[in-house]
C-alpha positions in Angstrom: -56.2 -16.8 182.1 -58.7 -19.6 181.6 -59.9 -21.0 185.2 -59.0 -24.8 184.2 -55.5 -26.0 183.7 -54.7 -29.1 182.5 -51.2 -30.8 182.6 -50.8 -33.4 179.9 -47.7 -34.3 177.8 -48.9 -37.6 175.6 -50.2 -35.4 172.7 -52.9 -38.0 171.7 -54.8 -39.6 174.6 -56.9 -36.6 175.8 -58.2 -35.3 172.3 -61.6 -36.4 173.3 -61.3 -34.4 176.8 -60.7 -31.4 175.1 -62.9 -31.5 172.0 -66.0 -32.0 174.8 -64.5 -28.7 176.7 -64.5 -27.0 173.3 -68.1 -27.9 172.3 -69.2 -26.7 175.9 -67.1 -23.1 175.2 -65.2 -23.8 178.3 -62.0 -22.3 178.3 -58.7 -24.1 179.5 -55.1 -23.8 179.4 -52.4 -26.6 178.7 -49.3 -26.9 180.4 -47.0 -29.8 179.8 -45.2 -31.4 182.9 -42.5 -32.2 181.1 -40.7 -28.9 180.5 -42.3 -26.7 183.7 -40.9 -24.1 186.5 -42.2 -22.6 189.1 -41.2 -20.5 192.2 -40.9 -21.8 195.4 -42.3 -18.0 196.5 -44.4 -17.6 193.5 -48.3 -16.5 194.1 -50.9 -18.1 194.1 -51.8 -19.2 190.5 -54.5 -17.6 188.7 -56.6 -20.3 187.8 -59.3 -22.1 190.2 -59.0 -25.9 189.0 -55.9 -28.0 188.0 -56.4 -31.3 186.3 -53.3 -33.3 186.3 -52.9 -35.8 183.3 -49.3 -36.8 184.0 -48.6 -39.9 183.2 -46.0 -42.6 184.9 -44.9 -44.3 181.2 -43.8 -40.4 180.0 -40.1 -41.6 180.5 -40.9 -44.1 177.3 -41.4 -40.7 175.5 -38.4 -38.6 176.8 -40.4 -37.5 179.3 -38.6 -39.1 182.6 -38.0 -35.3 184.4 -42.3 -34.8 184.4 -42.7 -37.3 186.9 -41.2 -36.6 190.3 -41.2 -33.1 189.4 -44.9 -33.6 189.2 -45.4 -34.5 192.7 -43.6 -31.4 193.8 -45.9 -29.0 191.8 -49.1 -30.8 193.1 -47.6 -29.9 196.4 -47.3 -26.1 195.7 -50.4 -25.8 194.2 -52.6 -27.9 196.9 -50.5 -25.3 199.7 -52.0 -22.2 197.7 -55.6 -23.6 198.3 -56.0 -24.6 194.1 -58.5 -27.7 194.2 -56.7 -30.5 192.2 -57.8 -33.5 190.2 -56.2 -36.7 191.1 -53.8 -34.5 193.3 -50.7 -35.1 195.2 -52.1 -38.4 197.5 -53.4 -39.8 194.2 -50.3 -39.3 192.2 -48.0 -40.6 194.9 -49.7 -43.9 194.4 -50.0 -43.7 190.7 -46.4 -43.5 190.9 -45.9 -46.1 193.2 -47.2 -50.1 192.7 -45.4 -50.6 196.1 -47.8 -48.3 197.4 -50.7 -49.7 196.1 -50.1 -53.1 197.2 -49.7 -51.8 200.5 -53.1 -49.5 200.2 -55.0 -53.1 199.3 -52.9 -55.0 202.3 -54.6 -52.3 204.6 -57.6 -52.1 203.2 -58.0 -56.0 203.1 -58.2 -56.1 199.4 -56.6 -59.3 197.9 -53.6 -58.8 194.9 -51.6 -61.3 193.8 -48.5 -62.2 196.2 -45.6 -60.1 195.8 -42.2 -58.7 197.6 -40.5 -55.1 196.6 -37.0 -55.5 195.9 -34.1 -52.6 195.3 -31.5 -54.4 194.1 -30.8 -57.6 191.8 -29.3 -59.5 194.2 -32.4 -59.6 196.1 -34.5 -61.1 193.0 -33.9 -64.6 193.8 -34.0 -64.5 197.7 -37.6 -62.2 197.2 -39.0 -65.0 194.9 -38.8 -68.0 197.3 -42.1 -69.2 198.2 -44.1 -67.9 195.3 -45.6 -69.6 192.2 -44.2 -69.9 189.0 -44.6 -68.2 186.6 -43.5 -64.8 187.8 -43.1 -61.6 186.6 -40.7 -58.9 188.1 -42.3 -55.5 187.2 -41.0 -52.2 187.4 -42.4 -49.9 190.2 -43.3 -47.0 188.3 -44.3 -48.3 184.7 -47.6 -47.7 182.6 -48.2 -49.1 179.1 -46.8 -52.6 180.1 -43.6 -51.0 180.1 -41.0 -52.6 182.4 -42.8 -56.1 183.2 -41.1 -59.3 182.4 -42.1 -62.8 183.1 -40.1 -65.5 183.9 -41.3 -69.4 183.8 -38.4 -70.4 186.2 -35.7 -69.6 188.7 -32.7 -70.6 186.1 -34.5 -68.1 184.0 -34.5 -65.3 186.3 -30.8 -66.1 186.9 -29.7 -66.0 183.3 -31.6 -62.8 182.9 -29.5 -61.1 186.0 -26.2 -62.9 184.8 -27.3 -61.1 181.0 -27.9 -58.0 183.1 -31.3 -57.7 181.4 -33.6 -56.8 184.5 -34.6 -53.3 184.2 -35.8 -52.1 188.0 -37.1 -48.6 186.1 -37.1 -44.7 186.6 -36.6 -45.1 191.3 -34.3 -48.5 191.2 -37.6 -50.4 192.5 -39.4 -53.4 191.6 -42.1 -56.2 192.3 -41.4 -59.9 192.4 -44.8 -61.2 191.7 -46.8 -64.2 191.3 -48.4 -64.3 187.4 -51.6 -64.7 187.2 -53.0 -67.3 184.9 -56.5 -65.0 183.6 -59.9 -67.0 183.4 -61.5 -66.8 181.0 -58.9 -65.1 179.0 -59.7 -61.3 180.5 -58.8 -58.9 182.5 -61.8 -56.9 183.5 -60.9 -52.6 184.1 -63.6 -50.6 186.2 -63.5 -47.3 186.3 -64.3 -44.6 188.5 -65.2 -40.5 188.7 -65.4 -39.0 191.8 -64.8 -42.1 193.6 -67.6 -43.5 192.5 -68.1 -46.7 190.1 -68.4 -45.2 185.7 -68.4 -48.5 184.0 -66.1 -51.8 183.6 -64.9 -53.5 180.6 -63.5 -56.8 180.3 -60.4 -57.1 178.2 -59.8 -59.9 176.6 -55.9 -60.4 175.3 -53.6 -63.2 173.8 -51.4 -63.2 177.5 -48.1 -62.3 175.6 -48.7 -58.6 176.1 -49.4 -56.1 179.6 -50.1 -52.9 177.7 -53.6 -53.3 177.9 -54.7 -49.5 177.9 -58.1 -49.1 176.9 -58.0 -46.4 174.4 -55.8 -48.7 172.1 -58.1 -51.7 172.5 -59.1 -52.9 168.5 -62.0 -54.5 168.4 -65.3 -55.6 170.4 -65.7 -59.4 171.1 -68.0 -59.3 168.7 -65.5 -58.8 166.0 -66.1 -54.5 165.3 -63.3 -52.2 164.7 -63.1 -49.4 167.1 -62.0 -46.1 166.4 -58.8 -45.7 168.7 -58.5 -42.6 171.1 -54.3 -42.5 170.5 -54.1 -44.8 167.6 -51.0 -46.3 168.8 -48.7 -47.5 166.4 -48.7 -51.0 167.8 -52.8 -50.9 168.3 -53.7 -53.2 165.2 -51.1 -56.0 166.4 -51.9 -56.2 170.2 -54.7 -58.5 169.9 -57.2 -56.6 172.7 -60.4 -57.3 172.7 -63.1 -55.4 174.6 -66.8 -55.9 175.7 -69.1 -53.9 178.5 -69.2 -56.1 181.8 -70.7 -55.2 185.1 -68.9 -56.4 187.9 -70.7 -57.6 191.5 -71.9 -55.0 194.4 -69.0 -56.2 196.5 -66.6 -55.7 193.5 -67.7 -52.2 193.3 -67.5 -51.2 196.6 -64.0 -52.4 196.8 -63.3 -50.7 193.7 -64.7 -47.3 195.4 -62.9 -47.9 198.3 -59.5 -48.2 196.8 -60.0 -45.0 194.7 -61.4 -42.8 197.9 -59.0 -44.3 200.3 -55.9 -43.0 197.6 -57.2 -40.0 196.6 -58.0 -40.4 192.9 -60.9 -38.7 191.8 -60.5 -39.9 187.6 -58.9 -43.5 188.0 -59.0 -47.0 186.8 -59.3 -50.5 188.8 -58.1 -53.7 187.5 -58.6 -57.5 188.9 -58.2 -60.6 187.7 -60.0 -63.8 188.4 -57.0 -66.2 189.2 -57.5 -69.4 187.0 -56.1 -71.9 189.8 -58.5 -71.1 192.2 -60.9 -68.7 191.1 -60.0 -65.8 193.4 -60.5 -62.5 192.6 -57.1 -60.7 192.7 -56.8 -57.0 192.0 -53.5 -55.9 191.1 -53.4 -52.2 189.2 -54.1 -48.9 190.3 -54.4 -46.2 187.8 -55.0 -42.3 188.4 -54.2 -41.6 184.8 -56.8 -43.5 183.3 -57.6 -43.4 179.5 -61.3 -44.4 178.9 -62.1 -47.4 176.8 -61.7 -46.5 172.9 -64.9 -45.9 171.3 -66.4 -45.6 174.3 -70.8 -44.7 173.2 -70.3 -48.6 170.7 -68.7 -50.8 173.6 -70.6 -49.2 177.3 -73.2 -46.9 175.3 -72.6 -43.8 176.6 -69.5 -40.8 176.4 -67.9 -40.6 179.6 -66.0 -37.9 178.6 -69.3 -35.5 178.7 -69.5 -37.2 182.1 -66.1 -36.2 183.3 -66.9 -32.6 181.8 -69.6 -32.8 184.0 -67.5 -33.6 187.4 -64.8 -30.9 186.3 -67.2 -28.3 185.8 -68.6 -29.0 189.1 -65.3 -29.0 191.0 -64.9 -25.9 189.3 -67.8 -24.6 191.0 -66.9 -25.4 194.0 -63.7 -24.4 193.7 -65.0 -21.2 193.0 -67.3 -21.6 196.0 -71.0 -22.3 194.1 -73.0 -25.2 195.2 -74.2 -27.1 192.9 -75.4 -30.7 192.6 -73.6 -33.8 190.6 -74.3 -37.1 190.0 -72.5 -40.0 187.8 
């Protein structure tokens, strides 16, 4: 059995992962989340490291049963000692935006105001006091999937009366302020071993919240990219993408937010709020894809960098010291 394991079940988005484990010769296994057992008295597994690649928008590719069943596995694995990338703390909140909200109201983090709602009924009672426009957003989504806006409160009523809000996969949702972008962008910073990688600013039309960075087209600049998934809708989504360093206190909230929940491979958003020029961050992501093209937009592979912090884990894990820097 190889001594990495790597649970995965979009068949695209990690391609570049394993083509840098291949040219290293490090052997790994696959296992795919979505169609998985295990006993509740089984051993402990034979492999040292477990790298878990689930992703929250699996249910838009028949792939709904991998997510809570997920969180139980990270469970049983973390009780049998196995060291896990973005484990069971880090997947709870990559399956909850609730959560994170609630990680940045401790951590004194501003987001954009928002209330958690269960049930229609509440929709219009939860958006009193906030800004139009507003989006209500499914709590476990990913790919844009289950985010709506609304301009107004008759609009939100018509689209409960048409039965049209979709609450997602754990009956939950935000009611949340929209955030007019300056400047256009979104800017993404990720992290690796809770520590800053890079950022990107991504710049996009505002009709669209899929805004994952391995299907962004083009630089500012105009240059095709060659796209990680190659996502069917990828040519028509507009994104735009161009390297951006963010301030020191931007980072060390960033890092904060990623060690505080756990995530040891994960993806920061904010948004610079047109209005008044806050900076509101507003997405948490432990399954991060890195931006497409990555050595022509930040200059460098941070896939042979996440090699890097996996075989170190690994040599921990297996009780080597060794030394690792991003």
């Amino acid at each position: 059995m190889s001594a990495i394991a790597i649970s995965y079940e979009q068949p695209d988005w990690f391609k570049p992962l394993f083509a840098e484990l291949e040219k290293r010769g490090i052997a790994f296994q696959t296992t795919n989340p979505t169609a998985h057992y295990f006993a509740i008295d089984g051993a402990k597994p034979s492999f040292d490291l477990f790298f878990n690649r689930m992703s929250p928008s699996a249910y838009l590719r028949e792939g709904i049963q991998g997510t809570f069943y997920t969180l139980n596995y990270l469970k049983f694995l973390e009780e049998h000692g196995i060291r896990v990338i973005n484990g069971y703390k880090a997947f709870t909140y990559e399956t909850s935006k609730a959560l994170q909200l609630l990680l940045l109201e401790k951590l004194h983090i501003r987001y954009p105001k928002s209330r958690v709602v269960n049930h229609v009924s509440q929709i219009e009672k939860a958006a009193e006091g906030l800004r139009f426009p507003i989006v209500i957003k499914a709590n476990i989504g990913g790919s844009g999937a289950g985010i709506e806006k609304f301009d107004s409160i008759e609009a939100v009523r018509q689209s409960i009366s048409d039965h049209a809000v979709d609450f997602g996969i754990d009956h939950t949702a935000l009611v949340q302020e929209f955030i007019p972008a300056r400047g256009g962008y979104i800017t993404r910073v990720e992290t690796l071993g809770g520590k800053y990688l890079y950022a990107i600013r991504v710049y996009t039309n505002g009709d669209s919240f899929n805004l994952c960075p391995a299907d962004i087209c083009q630089t500012t600049g105009g240059q095709e990219l060659v796209r990680n998934a190659c996502a069917v809708d990828a040519p028509k989504n507009g994104l735009r993408v161009e390297a951006f360093t963010p301030s020191a206190e931007i980072i060390a909230n960033i890092e904060k937010i990623v060690q505080e929940s756990g995530i040891d491979v994960g993806g920061i958003e904010y948004i610079i709020d047109d209005r008044d020029g806050e900076v509101l961050y507003y997405d948490v992501n432990a399954l991060s894809n890195f931006v497409a093209d990555a050595v022509n937009v930040i200059g460098f592979n941070p896939h042979e960098r996440l090699v890097d912090f996996l075989e170190e884990e690994l040599e921990k894990a297996r009780g080597i010291k060794t030394s690792y820097a991003v």
